[in-house]
N, C-alpha and C positions, 0 to 999 in steps of 0.2 A: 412536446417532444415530436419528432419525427417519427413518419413508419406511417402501413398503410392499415395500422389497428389502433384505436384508443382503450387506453387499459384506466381504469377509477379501482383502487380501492377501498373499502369501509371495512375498518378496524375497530371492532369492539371488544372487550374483555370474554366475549364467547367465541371471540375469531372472526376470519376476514371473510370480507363477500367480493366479488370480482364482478363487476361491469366490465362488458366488453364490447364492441360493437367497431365493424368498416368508419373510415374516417371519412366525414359528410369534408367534402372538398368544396366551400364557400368563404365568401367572405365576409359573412350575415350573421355575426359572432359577436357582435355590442349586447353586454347586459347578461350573457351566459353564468358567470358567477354568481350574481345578485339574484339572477332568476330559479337559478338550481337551488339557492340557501332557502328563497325565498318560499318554491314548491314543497323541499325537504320541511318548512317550521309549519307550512301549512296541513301537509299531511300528519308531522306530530299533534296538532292541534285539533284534527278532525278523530285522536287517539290510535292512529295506526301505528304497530310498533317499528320502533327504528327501522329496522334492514325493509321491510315493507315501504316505508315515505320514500326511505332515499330510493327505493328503485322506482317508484312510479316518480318520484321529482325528476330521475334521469333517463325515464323514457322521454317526459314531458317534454323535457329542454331537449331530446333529438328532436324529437317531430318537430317543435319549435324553430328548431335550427332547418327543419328540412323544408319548409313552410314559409319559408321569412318571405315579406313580400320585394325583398329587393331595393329597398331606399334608400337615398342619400348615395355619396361618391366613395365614400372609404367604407370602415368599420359600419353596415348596418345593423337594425334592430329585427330581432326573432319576431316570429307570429303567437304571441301570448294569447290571444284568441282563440287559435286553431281548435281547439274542444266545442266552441259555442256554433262554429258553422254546421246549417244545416238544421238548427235546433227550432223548434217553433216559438 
């Protein structure tokens, strides 16, 4: 959608949680759905309850987005990395 806010909902039977965050203006957005499903199964699996995965899966996939190293001519890929820089 248009606008200069991204709005996410998660809707659970105890009610909604609202991500919100400035729209990253890029076009470094290849793999953003696969990558968000894929950080939200990993933080269920590491036992973090719901509303807790999905928000650190959607901080993840910003910085990700904010991070991308710029490749390729169209649609690029995020920096799924970005956590391990810096790390010894």
């Amino acid at each position: 959608m248009a606008g200069d806010r991204v709005v996410d909902l998660l809707m659970t039977p105890a009610g909604e949680t609202v991500f919100e965050t400035d729209r990253i203006e890029t076009r470094n957005t290849h793999g953003t759905g696969c990558t968000l499903a894929s950080a939200c199964a990993a933080g269920l699996a590491q036992g973090l309850p719901l509303t807790e995965a999905v928000a650190r899966a959607w901080a993840y996939v910003q910085e990700a987005m904010l991070r991308a190293p710029g490749l390729g001519a169209g649609h690029g890929p995020l920096d799924h990395a970005w956590p391990l820089r810096g790390r010894a």
